[in-house]
Structure formats: C-alpha cells, structure tokens
Biotite code that builds the C-alpha atoms (Angstrom):
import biotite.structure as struc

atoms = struc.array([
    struc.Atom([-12.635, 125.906, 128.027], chain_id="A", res_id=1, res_name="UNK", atom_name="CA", element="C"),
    struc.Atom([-11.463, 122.685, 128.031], chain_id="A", res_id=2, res_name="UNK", atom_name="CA", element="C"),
    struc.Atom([-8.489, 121.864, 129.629], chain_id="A", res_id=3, res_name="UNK", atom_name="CA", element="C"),
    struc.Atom([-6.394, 118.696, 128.267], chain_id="A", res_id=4, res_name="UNK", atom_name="CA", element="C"),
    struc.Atom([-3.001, 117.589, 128.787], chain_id="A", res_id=5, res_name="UNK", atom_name="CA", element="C"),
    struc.Atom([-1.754, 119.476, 125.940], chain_id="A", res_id=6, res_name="UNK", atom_name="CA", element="C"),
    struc.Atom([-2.803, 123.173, 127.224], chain_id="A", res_id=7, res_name="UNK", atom_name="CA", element="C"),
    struc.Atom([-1.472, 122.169, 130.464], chain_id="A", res_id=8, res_name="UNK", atom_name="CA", element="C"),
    struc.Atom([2.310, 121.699, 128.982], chain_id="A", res_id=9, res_name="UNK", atom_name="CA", element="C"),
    struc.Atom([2.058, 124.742, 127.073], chain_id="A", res_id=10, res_name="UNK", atom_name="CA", element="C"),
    struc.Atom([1.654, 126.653, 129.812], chain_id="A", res_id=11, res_name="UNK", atom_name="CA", element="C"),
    struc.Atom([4.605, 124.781, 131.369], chain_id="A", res_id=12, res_name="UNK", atom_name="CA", element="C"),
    struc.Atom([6.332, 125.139, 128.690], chain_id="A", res_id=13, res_name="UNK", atom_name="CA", element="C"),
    struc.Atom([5.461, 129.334, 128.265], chain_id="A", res_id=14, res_name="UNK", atom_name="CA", element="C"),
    struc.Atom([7.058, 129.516, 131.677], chain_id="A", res_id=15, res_name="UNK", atom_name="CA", element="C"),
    struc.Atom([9.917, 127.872, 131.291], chain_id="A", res_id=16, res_name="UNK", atom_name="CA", element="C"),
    struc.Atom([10.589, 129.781, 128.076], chain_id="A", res_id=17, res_name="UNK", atom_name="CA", element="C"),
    struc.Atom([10.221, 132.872, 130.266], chain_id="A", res_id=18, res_name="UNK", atom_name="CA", element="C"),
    struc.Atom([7.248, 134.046, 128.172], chain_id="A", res_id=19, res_name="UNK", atom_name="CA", element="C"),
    struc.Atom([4.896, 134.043, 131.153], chain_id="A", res_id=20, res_name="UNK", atom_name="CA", element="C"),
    struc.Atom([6.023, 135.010, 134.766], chain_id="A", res_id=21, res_name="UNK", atom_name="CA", element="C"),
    struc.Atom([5.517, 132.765, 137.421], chain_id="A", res_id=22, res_name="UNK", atom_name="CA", element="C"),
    struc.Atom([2.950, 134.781, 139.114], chain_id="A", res_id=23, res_name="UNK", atom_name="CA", element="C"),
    struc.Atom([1.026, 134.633, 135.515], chain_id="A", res_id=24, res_name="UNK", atom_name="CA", element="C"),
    struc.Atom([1.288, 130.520, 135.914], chain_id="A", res_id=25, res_name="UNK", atom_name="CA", element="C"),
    struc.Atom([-0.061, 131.050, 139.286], chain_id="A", res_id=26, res_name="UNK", atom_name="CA", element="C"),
    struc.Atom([-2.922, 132.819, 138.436], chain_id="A", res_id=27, res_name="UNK", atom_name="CA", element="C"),
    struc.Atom([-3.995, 130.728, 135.791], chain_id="A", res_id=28, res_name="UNK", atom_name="CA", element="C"),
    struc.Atom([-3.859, 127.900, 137.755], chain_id="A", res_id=29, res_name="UNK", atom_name="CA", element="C"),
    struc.Atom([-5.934, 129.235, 140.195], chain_id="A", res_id=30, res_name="UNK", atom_name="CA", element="C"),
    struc.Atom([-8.542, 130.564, 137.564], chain_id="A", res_id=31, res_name="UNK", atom_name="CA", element="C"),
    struc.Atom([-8.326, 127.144, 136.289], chain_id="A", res_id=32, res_name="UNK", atom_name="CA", element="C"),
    struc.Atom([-8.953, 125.193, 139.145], chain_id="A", res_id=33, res_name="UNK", atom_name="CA", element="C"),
    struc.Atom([-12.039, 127.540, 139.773], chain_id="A", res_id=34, res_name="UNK", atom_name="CA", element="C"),
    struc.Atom([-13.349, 127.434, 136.573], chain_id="A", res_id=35, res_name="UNK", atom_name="CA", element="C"),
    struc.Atom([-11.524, 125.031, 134.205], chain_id="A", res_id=36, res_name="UNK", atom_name="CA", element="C"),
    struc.Atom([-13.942, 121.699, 132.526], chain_id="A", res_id=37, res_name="UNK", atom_name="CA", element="C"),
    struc.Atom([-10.606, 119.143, 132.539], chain_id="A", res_id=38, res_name="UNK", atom_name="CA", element="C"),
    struc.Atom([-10.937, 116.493, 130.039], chain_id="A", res_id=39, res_name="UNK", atom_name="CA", element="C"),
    struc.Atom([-12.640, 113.829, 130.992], chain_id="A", res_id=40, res_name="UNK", atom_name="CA", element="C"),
    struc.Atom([-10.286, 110.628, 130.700], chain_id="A", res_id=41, res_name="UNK", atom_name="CA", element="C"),
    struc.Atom([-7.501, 112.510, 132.504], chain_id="A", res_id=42, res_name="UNK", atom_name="CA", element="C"),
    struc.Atom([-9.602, 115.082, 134.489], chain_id="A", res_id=43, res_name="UNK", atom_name="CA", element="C"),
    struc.Atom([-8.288, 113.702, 138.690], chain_id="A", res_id=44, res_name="UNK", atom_name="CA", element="C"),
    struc.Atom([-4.510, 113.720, 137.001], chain_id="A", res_id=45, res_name="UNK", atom_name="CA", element="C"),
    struc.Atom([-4.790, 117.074, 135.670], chain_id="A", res_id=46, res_name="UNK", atom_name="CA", element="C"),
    struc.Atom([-6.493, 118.923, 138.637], chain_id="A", res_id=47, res_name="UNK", atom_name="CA", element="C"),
    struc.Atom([-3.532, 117.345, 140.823], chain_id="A", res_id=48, res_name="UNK", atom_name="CA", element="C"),
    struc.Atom([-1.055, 118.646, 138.513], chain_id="A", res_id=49, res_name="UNK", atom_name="CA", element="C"),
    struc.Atom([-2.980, 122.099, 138.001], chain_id="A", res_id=50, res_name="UNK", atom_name="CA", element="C"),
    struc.Atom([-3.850, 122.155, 142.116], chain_id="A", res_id=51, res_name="UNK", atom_name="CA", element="C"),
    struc.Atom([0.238, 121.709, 141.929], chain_id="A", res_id=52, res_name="UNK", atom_name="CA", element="C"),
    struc.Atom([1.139, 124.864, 139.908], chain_id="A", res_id=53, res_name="UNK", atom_name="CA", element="C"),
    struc.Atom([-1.484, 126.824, 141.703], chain_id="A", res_id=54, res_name="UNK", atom_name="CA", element="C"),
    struc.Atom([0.865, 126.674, 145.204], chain_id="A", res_id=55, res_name="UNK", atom_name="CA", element="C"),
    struc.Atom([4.089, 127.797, 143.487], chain_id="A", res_id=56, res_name="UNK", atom_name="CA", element="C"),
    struc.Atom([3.662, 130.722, 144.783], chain_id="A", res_id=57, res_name="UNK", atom_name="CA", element="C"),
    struc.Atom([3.950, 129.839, 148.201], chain_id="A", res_id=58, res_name="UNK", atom_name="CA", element="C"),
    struc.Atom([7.555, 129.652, 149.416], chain_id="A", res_id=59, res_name="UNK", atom_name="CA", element="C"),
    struc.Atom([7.176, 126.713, 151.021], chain_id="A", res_id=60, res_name="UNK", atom_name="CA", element="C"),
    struc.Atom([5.965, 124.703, 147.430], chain_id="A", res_id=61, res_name="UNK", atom_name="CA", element="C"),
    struc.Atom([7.818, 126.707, 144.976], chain_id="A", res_id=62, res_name="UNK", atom_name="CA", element="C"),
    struc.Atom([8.101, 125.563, 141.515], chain_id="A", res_id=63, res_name="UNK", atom_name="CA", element="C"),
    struc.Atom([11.876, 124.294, 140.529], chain_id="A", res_id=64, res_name="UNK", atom_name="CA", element="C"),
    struc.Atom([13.108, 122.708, 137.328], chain_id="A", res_id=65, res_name="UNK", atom_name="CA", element="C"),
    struc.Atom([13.427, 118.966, 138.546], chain_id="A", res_id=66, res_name="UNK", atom_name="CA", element="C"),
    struc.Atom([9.167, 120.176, 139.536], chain_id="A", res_id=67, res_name="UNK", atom_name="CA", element="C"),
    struc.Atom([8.128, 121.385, 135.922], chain_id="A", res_id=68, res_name="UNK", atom_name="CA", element="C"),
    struc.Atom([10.800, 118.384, 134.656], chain_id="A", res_id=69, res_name="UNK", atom_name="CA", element="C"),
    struc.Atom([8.409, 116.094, 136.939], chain_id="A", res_id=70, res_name="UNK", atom_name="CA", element="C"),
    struc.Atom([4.837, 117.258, 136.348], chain_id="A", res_id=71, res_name="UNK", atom_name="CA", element="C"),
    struc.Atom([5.370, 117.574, 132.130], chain_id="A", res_id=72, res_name="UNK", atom_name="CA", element="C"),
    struc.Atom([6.692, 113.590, 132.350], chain_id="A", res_id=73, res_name="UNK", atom_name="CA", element="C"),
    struc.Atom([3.532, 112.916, 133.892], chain_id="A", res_id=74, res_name="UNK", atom_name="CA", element="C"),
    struc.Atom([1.790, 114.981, 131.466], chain_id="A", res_id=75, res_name="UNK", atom_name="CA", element="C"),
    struc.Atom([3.676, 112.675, 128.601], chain_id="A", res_id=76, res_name="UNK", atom_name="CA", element="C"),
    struc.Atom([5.964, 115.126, 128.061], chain_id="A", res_id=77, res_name="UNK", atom_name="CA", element="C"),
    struc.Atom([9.655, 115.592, 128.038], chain_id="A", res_id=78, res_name="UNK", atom_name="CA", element="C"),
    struc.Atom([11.550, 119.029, 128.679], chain_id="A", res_id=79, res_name="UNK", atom_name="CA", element="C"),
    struc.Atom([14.617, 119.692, 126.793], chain_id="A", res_id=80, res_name="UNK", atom_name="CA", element="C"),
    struc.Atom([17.392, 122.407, 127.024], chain_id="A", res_id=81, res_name="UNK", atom_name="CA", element="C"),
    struc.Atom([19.422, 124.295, 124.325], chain_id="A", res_id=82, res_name="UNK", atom_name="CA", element="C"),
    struc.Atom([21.765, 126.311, 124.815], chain_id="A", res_id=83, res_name="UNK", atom_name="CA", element="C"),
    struc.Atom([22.935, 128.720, 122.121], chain_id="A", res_id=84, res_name="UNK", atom_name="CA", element="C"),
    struc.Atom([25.285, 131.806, 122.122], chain_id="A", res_id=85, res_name="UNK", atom_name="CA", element="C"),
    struc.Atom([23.872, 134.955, 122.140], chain_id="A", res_id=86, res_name="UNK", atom_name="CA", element="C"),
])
C-alpha cells in the first residue's frame, strides 16, 4: 500500500480520537516502516515522521500532544480540540 501524507494523519488522528491504542499506532508504524511504498515526492519526510511514531513506545520517546500537534503540522495538518458535555 501506498503510504501518503493523508493515511499518515489519519492514523494520527485515530489515536488521538482514542479509536486506536497507542500500542496499535506502534505497531503499524513498525509494519510500515518494514513494509510500507511511501509516496514518492514526500517519501524521506514521511519515513522520519513514521520512524517517529514507531519509538513511542519506548519511555524514553513517548508520544505527547505538543508530539502528534508537531508531526500532523508537518504533515500539513492542524489538530483541533472540542470539548462537549457528555
């Protein structure tokens, strides 16, 4: 599969949204580093950014807001929050 900038945020954005665990973002990361064709025109940016999320797991890297804030800027993305009552 061919990964763009677009699948990348989604999967930042699945996280976030709590609809994928971290360990889940981990492992597709991995997977995706090991297998994953990146698009060609922003293929060194998005294996960085990937090679990123794939070390989240490790305490020393972790994965914090202001990081997922960060990486879906450089993605062309911007995060959002809403808050609503429950």
């Amino acid at each position: 599969m061919l990964v763009t900038k677009q699948i990348v945020a989604n999967r930042i954005s699945a996280y976030l949204h709590h609809e994928i665990t971290l360990a889940q973002l981990v492992v597709w990361a991995e997977q995706t580093i090991a297998d994953g064709e990146f698009a060609q025109n922003d293929g060194a940016d998005l294996a960085r950014i990937v090679g990123r999320i794939g070390v989240a797991d490790v305490r020393a890297f972790g994965l914090t807001w202001d990081d997922c804030e960060a990486l879906l800027l450089q993605l062309g993305y911007r995060a959002r929050v809403e808050v609503a009552a429950v």
